[in-house]
PDBQT receptor file of N, H, CA, C and O in Angstrom, charges set to zero:
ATOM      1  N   UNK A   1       0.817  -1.183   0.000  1.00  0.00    +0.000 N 
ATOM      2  CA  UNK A   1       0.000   0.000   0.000  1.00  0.00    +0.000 C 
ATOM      3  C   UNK A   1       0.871   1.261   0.000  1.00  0.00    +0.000 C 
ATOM      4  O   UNK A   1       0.465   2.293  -0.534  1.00  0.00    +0.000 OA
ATOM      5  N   UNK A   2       2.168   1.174   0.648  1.00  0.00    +0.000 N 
ATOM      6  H   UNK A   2       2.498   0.335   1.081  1.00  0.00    +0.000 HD
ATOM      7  CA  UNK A   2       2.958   2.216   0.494  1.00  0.00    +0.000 C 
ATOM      8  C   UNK A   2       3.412   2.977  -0.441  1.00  0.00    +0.000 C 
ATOM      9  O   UNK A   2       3.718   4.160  -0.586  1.00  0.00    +0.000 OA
ATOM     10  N   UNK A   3       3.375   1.722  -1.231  1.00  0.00    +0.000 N 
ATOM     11  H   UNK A   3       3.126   0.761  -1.113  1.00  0.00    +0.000 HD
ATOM     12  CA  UNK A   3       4.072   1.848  -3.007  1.00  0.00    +0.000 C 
ATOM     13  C   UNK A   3       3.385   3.061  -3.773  1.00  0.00    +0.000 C 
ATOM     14  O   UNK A   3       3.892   3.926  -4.487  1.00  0.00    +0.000 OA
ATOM     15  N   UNK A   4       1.930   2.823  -3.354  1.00  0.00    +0.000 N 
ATOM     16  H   UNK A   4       1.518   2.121  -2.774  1.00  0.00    +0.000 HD
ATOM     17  CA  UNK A   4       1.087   3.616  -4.188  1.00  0.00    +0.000 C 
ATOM     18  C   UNK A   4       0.414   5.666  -3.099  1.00  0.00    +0.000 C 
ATOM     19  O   UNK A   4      -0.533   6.442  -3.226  1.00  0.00    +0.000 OA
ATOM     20  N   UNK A   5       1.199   5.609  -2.532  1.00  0.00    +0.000 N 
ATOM     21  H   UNK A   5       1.968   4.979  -2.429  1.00  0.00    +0.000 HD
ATOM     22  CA  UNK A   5       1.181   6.713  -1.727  1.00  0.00    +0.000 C 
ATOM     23  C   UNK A   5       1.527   7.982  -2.365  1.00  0.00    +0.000 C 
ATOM     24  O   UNK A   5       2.273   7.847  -3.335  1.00  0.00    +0.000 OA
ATOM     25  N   UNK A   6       1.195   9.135  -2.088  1.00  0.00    +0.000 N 
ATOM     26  H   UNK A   6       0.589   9.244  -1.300  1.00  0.00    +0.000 HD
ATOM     27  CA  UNK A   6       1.850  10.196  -2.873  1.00  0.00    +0.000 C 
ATOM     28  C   UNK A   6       2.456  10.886  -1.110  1.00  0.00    +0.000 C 
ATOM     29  O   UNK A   6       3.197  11.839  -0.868  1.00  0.00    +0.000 OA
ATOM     30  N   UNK A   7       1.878  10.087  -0.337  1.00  0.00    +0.000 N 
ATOM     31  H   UNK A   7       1.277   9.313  -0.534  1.00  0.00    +0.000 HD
ATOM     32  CA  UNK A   7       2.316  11.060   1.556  1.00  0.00    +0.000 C 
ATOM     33  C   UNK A   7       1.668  10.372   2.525  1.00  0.00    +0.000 C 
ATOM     34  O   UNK A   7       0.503   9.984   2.432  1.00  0.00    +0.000 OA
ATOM     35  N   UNK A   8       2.486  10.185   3.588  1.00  0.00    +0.000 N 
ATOM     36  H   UNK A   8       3.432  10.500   3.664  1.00  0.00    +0.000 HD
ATOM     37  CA  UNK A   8       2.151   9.671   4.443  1.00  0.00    +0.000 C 
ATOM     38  C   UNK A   8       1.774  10.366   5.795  1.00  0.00    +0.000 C 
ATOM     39  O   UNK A   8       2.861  10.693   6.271  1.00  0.00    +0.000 OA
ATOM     40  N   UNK A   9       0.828  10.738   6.614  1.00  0.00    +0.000 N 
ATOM     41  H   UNK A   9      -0.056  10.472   6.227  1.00  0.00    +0.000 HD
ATOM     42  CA  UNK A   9       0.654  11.140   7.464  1.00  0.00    +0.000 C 
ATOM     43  C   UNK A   9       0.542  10.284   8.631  1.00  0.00    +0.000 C 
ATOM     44  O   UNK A   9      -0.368   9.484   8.413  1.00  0.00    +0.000 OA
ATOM     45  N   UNK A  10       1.269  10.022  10.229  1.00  0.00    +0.000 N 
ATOM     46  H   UNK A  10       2.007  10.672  10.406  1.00  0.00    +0.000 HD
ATOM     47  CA  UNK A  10       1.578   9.074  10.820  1.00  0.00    +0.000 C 
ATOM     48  C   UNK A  10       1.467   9.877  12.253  1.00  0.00    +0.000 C 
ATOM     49  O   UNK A  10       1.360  11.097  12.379  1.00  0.00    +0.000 OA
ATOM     50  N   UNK A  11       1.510   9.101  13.081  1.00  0.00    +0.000 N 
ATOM     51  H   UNK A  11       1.597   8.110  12.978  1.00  0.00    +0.000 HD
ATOM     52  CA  UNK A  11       2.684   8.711  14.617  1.00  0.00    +0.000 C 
ATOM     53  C   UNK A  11       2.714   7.799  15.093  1.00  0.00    +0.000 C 
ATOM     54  O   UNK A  11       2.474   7.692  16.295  1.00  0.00    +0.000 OA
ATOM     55  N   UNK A  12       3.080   6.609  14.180  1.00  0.00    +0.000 N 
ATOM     56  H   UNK A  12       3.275   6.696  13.204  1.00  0.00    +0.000 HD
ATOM     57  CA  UNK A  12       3.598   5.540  14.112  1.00  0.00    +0.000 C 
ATOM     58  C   UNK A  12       5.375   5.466  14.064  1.00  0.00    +0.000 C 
ATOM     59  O   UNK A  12       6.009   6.076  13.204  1.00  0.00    +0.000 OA
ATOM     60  N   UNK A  13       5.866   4.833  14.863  1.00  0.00    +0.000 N 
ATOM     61  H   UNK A  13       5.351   4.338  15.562  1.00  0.00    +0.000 HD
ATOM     62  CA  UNK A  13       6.975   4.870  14.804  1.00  0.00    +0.000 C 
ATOM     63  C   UNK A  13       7.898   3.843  13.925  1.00  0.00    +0.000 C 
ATOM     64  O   UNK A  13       9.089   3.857  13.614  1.00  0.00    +0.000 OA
ATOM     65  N   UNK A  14       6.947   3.056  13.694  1.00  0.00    +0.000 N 
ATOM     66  H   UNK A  14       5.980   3.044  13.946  1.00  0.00    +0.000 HD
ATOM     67  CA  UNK A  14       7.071   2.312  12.575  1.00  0.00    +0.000 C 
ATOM     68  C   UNK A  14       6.907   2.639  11.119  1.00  0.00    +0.000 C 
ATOM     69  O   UNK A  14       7.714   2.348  10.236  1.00  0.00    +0.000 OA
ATOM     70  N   UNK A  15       5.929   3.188  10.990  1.00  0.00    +0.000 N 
ATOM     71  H   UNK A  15       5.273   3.424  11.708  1.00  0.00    +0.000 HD
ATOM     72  CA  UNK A  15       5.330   3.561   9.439  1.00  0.00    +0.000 C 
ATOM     73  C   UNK A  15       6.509   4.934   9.225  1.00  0.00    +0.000 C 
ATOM     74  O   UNK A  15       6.632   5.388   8.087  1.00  0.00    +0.000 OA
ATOM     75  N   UNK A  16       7.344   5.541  10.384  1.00  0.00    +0.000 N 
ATOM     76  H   UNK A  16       7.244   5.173  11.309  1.00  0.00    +0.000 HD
ATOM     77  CA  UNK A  16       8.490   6.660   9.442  1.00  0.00    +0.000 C 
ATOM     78  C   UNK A  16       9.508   6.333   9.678  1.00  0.00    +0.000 C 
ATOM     79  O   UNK A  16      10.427   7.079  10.016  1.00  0.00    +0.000 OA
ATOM     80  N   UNK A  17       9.577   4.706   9.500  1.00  0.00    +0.000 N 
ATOM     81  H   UNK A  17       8.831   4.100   9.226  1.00  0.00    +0.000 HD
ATOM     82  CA  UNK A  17      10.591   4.455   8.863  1.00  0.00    +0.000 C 
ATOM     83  C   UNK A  17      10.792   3.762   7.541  1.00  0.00    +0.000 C 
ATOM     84  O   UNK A  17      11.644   3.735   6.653  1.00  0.00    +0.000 OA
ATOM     85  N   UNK A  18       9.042   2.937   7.945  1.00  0.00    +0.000 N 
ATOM     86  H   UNK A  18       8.350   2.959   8.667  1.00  0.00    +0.000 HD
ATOM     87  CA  UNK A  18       9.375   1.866   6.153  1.00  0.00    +0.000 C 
ATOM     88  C   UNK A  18       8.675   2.975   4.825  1.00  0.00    +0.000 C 
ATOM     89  O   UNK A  18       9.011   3.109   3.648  1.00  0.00    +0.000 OA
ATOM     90  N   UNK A  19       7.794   3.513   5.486  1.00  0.00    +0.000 N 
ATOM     91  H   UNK A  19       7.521   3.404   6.442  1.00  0.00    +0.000 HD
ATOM     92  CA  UNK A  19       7.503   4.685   4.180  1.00  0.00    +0.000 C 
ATOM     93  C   UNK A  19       8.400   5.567   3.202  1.00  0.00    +0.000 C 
ATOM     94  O   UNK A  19       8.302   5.869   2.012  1.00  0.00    +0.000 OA
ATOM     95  N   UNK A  20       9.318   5.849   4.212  1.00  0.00    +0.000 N 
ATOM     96  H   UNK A  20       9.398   5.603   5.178  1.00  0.00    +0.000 HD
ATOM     97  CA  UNK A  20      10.764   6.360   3.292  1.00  0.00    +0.000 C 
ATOM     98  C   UNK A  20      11.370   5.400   2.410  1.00  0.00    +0.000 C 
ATOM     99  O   UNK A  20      11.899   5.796   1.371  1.00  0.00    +0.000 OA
ATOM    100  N   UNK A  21      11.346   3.924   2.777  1.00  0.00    +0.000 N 
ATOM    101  H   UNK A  21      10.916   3.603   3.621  1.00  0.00    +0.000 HD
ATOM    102  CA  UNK A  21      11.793   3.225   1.952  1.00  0.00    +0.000 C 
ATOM    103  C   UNK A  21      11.302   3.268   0.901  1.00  0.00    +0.000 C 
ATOM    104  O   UNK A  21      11.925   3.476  -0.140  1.00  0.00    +0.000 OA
ATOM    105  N   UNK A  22      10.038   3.068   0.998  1.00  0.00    +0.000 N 
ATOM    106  H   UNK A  22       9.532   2.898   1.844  1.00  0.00    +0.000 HD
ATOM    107  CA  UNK A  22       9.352   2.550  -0.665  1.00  0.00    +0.000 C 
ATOM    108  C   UNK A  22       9.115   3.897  -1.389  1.00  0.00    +0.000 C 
ATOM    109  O   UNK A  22       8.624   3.740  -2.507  1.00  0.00    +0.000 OA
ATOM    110  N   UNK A  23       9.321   5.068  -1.064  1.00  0.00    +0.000 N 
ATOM    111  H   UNK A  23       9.720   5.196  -0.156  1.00  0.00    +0.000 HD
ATOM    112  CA  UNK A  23       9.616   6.481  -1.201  1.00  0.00    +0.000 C 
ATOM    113  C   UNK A  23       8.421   7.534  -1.015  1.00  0.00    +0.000 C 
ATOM    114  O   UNK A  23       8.000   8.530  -1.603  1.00  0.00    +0.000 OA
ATOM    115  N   UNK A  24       8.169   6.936  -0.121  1.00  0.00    +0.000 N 
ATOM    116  H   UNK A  24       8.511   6.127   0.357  1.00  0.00    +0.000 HD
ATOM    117  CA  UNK A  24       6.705   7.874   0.137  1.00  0.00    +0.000 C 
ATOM    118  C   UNK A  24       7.199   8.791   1.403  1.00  0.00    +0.000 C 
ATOM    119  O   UNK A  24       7.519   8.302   2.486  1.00  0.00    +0.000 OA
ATOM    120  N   UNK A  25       7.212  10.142   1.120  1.00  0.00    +0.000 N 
ATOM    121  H   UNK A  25       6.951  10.539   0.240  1.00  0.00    +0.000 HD
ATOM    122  CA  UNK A  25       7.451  11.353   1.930  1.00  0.00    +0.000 C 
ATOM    123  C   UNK A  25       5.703  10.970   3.553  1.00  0.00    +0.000 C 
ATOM    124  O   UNK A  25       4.577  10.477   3.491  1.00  0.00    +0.000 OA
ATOM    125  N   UNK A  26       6.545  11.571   4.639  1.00  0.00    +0.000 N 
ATOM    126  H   UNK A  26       7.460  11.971   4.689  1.00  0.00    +0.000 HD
ATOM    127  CA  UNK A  26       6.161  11.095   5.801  1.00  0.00    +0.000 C 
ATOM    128  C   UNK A  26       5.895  12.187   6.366  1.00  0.00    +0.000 C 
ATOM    129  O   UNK A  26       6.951  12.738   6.678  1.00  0.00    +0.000 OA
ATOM    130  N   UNK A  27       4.551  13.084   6.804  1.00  0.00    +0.000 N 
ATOM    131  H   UNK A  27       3.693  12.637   6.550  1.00  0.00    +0.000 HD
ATOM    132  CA  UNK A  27       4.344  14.037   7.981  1.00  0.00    +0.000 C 
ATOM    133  C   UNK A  27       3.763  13.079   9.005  1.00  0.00    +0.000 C 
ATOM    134  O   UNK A  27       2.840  12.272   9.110  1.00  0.00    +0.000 OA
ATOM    135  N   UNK A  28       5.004  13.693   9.866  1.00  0.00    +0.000 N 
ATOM    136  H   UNK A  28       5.754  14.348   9.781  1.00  0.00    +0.000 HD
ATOM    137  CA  UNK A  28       5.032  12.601  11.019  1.00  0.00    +0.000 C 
ATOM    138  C   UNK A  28       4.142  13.774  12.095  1.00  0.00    +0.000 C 
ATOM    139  O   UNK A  28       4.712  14.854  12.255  1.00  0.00    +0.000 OA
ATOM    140  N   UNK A  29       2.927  13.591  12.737  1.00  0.00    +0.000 N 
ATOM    141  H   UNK A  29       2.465  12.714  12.607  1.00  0.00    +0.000 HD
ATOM    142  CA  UNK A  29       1.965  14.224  13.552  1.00  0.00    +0.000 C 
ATOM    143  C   UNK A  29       2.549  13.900  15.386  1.00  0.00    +0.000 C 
ATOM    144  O   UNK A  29       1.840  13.595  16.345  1.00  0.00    +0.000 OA
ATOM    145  N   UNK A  30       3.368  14.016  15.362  1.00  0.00    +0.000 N 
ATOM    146  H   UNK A  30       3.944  14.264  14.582  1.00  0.00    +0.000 HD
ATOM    147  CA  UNK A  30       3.662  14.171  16.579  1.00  0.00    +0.000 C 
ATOM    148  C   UNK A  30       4.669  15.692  17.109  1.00  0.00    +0.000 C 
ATOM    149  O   UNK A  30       4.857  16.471  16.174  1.00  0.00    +0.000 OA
ATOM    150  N   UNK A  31       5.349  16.171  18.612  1.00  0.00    +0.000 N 
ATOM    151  H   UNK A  31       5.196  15.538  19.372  1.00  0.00    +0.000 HD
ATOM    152  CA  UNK A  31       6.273  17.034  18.601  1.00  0.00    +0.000 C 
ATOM    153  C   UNK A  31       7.901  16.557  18.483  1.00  0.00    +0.000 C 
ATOM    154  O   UNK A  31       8.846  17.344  18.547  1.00  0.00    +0.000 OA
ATOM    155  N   UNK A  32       8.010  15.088  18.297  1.00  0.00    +0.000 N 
ATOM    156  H   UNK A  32       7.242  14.449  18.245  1.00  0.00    +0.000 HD
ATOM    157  CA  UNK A  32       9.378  14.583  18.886  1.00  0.00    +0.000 C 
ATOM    158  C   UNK A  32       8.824  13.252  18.552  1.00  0.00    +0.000 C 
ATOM    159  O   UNK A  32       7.717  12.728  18.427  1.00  0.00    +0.000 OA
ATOM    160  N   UNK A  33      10.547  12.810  18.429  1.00  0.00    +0.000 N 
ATOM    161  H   UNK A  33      11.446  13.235  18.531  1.00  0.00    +0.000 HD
ATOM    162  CA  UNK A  33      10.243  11.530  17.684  1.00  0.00    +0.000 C 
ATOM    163  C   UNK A  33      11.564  10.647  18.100  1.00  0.00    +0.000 C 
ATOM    164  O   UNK A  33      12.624  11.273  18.095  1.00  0.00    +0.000 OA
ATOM    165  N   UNK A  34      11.612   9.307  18.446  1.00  0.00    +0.000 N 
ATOM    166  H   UNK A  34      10.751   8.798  18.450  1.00  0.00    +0.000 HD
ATOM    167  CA  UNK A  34      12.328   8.882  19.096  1.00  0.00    +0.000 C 
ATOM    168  C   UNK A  34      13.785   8.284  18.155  1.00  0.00    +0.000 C 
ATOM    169  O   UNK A  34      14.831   7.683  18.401  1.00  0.00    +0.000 OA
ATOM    170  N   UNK A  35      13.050   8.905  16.910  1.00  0.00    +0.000 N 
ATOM    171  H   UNK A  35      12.200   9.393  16.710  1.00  0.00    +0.000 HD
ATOM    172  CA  UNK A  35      14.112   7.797  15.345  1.00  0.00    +0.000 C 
ATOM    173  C   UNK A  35      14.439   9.396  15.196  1.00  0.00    +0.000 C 
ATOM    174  O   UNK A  35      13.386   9.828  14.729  1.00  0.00    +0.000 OA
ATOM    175  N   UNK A  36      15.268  10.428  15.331  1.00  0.00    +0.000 N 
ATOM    176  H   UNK A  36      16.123  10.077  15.711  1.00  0.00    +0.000 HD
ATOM    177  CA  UNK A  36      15.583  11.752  14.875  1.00  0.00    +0.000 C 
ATOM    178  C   UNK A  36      16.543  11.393  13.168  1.00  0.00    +0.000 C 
ATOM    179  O   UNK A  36      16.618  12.130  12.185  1.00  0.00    +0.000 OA
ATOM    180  N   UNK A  37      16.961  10.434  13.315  1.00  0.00    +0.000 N 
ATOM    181  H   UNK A  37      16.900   9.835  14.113  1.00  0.00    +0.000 HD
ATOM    182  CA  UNK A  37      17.543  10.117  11.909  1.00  0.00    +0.000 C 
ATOM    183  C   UNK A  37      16.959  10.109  10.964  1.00  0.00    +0.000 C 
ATOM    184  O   UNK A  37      17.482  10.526   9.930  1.00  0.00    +0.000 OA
ATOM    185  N   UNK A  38      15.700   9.644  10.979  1.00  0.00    +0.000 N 
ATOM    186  H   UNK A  38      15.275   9.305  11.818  1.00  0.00    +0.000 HD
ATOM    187  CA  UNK A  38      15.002   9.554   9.488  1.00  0.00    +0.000 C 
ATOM    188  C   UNK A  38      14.132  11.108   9.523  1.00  0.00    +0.000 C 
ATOM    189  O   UNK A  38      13.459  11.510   8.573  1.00  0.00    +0.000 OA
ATOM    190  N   UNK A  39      14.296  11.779  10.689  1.00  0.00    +0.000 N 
ATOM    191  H   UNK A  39      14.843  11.452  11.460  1.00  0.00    +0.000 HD
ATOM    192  CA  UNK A  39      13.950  13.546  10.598  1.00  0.00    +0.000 C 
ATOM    193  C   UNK A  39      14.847  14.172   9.852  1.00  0.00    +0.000 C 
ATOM    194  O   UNK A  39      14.430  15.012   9.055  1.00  0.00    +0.000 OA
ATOM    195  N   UNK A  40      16.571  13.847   9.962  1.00  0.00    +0.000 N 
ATOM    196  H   UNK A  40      16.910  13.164  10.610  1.00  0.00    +0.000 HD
ATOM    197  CA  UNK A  40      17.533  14.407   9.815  1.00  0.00    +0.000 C 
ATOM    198  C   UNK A  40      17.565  14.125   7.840  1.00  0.00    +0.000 C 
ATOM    199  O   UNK A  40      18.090  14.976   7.123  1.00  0.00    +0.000 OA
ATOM    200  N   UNK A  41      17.126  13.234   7.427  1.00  0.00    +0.000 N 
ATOM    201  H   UNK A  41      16.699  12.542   8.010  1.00  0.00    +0.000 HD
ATOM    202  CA  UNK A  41      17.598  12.702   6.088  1.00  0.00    +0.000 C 
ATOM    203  C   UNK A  41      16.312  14.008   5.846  1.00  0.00    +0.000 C 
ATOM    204  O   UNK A  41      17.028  14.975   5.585  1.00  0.00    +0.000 OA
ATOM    205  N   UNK A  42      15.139  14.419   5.808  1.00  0.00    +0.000 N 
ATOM    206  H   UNK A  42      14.558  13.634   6.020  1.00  0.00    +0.000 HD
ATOM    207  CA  UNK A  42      14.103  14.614   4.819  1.00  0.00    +0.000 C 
ATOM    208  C   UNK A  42      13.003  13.886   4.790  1.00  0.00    +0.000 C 
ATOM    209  O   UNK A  42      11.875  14.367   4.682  1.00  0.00    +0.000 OA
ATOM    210  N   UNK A  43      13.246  12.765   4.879  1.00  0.00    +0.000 N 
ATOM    211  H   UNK A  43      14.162  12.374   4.967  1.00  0.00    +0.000 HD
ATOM    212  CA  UNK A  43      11.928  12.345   4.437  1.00  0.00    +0.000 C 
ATOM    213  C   UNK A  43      10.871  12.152   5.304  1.00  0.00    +0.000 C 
ATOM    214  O   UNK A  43       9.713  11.880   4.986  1.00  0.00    +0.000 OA
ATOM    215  N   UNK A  44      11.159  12.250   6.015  1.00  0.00    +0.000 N 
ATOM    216  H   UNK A  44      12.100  12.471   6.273  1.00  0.00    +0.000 HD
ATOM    217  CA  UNK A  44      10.226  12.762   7.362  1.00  0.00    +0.000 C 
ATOM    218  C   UNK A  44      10.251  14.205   7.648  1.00  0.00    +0.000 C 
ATOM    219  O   UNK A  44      11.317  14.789   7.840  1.00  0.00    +0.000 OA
ATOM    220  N   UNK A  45       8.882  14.918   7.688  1.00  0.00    +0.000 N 
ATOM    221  H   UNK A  45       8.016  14.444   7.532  1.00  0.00    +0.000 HD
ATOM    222  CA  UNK A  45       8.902  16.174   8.671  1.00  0.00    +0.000 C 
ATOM    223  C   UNK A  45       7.950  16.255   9.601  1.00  0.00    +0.000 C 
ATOM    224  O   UNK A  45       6.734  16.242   9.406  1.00  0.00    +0.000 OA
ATOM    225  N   UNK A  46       8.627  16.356  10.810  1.00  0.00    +0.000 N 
ATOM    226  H   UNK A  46       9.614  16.367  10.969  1.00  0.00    +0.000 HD
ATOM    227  CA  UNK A  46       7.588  16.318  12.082  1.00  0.00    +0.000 C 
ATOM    228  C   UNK A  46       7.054  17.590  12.101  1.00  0.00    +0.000 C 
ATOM    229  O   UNK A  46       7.658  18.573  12.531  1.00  0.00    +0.000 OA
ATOM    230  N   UNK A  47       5.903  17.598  11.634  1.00  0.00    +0.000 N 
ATOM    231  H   UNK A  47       5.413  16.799  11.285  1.00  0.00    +0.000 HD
ATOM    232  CA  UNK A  47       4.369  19.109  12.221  1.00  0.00    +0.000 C 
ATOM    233  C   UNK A  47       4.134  19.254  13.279  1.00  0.00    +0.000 C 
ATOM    234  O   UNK A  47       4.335  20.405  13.665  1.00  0.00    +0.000 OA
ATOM    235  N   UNK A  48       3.656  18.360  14.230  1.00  0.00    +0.000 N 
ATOM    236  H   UNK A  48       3.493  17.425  13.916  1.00  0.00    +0.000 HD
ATOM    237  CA  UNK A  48       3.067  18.364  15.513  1.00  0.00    +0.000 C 
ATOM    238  C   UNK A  48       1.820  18.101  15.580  1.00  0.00    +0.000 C 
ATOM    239  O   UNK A  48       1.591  17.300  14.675  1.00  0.00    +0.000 OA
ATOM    240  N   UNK A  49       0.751  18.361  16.230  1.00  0.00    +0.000 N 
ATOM    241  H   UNK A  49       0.937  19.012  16.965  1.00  0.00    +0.000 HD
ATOM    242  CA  UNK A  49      -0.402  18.453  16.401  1.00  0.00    +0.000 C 
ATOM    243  C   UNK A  49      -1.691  18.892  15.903  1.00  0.00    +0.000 C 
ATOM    244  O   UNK A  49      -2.760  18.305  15.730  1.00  0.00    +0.000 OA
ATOM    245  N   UNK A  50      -1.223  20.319  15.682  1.00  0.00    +0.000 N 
ATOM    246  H   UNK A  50      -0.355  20.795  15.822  1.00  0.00    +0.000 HD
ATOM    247  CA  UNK A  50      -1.939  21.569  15.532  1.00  0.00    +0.000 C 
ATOM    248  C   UNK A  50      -2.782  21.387  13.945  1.00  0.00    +0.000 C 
ATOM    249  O   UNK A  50      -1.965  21.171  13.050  1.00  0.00    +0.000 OA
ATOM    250  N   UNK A  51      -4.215  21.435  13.465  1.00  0.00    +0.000 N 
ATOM    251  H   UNK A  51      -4.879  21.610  14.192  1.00  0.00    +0.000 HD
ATOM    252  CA  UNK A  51      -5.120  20.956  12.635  1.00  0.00    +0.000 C 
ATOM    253  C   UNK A  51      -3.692  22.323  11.249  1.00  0.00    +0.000 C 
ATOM    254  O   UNK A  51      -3.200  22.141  10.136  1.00  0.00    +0.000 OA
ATOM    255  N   UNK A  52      -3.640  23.329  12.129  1.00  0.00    +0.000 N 
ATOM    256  H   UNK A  52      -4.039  23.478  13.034  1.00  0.00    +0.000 HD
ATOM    257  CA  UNK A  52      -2.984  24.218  11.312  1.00  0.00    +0.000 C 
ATOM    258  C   UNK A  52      -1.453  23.854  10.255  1.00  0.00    +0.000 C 
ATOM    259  O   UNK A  52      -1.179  23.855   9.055  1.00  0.00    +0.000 OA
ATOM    260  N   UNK A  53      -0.832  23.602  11.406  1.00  0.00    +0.000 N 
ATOM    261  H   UNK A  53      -1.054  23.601  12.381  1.00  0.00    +0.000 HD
ATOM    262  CA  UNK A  53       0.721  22.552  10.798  1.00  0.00    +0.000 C 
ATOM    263  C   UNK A  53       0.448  21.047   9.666  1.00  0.00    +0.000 C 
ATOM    264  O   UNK A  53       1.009  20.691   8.629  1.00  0.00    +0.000 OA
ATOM    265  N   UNK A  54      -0.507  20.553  10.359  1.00  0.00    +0.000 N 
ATOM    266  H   UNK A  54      -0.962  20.842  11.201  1.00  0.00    +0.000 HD
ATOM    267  CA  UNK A  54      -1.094  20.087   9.433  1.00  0.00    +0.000 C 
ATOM    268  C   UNK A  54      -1.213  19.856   7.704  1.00  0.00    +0.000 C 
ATOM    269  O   UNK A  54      -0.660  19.284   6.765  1.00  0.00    +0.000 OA
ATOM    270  N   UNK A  55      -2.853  21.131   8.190  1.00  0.00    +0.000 N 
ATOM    271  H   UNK A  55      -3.302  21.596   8.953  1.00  0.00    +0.000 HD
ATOM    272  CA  UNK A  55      -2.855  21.109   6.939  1.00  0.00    +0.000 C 
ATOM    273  C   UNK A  55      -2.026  21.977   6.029  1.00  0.00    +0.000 C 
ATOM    274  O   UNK A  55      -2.381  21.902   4.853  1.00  0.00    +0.000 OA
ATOM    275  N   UNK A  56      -0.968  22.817   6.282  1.00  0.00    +0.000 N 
ATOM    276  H   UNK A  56      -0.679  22.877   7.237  1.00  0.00    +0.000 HD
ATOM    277  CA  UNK A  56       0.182  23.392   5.702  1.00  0.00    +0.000 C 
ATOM    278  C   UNK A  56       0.935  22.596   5.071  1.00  0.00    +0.000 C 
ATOM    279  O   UNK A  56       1.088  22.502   3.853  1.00  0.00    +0.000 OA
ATOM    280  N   UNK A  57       1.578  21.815   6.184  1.00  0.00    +0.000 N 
ATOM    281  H   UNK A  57       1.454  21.891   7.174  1.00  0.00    +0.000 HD
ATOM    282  CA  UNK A  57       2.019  20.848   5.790  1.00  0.00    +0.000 C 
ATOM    283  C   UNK A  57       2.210  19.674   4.557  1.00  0.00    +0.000 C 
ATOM    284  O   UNK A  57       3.084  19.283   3.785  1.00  0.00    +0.000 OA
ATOM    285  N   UNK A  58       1.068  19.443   4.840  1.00  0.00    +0.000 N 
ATOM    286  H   UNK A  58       0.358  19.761   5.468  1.00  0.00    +0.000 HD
ATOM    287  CA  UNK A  58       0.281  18.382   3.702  1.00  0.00    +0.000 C 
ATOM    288  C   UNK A  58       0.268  19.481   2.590  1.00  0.00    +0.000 C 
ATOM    289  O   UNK A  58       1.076  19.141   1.726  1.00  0.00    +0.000 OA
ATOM    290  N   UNK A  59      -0.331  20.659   2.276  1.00  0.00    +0.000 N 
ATOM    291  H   UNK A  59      -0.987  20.936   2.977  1.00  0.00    +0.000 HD
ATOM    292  CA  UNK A  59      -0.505  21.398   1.712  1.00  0.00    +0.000 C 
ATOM    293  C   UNK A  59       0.853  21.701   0.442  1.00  0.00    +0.000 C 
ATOM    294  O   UNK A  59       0.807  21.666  -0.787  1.00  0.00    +0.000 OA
ATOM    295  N   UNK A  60       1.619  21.898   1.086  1.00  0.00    +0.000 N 
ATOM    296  H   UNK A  60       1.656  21.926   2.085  1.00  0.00    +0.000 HD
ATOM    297  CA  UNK A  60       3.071  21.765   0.840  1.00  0.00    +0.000 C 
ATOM    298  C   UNK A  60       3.861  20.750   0.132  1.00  0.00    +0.000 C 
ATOM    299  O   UNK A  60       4.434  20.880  -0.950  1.00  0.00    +0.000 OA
ATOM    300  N   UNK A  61       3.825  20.031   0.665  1.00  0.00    +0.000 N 
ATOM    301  H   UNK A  61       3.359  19.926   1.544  1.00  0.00    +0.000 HD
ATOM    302  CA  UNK A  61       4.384  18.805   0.391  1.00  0.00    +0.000 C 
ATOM    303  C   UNK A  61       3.409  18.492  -0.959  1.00  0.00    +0.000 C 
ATOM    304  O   UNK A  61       4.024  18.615  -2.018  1.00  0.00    +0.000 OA
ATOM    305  N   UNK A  62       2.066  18.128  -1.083  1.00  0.00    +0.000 N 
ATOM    306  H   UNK A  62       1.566  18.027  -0.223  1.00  0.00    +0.000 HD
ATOM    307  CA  UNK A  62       1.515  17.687  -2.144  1.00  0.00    +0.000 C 
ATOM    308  C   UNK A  62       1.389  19.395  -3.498  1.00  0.00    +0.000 C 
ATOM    309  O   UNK A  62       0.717  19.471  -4.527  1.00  0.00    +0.000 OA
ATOM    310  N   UNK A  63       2.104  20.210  -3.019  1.00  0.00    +0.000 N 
ATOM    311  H   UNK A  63       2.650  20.148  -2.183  1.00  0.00    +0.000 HD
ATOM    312  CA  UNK A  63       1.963  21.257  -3.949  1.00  0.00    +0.000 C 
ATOM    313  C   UNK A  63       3.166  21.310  -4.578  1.00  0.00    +0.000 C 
ATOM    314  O   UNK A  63       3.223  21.802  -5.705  1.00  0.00    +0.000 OA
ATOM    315  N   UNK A  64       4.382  20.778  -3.905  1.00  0.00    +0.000 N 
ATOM    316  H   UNK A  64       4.335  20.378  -2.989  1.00  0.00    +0.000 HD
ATOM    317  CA  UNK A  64       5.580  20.872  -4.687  1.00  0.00    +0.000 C 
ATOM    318  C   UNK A  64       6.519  19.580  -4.598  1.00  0.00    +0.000 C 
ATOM    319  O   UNK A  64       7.577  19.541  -5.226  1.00  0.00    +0.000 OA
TER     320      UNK A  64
């Protein structure tokens, strides 16, 4: 199911790591994250909470 993703929205600590694999970009919905490595590469960006970060976020990411 990953394969066919254009973004992943999570706080799964699992799903940001195998989503990068199969190359699906990851807004990770938490403030902190216990894997900071797969923050550090890109393909993860942690938003946080907020309905606002969010949908920016997402916004973003699927606009460019």
């Amino acid at each position: 199911m990953l394969k066919r993703c254009y973004l992943v929205l999570t706080d799964s600590g699992g799903i940001q790591e195998e989503a990068p694999l199969m190359g699906c970009p990851v807004l990770l919905l938490r403030e902190t994250t216990e894997r900071p490595e797969v923050a550090e590469t890109g393909a993860v960006k942690i938003v946080g909470t907020t309905e606002q970060n969010i949908c920016q976020a997402g916004s973003n990411q699927l606009l460019f």
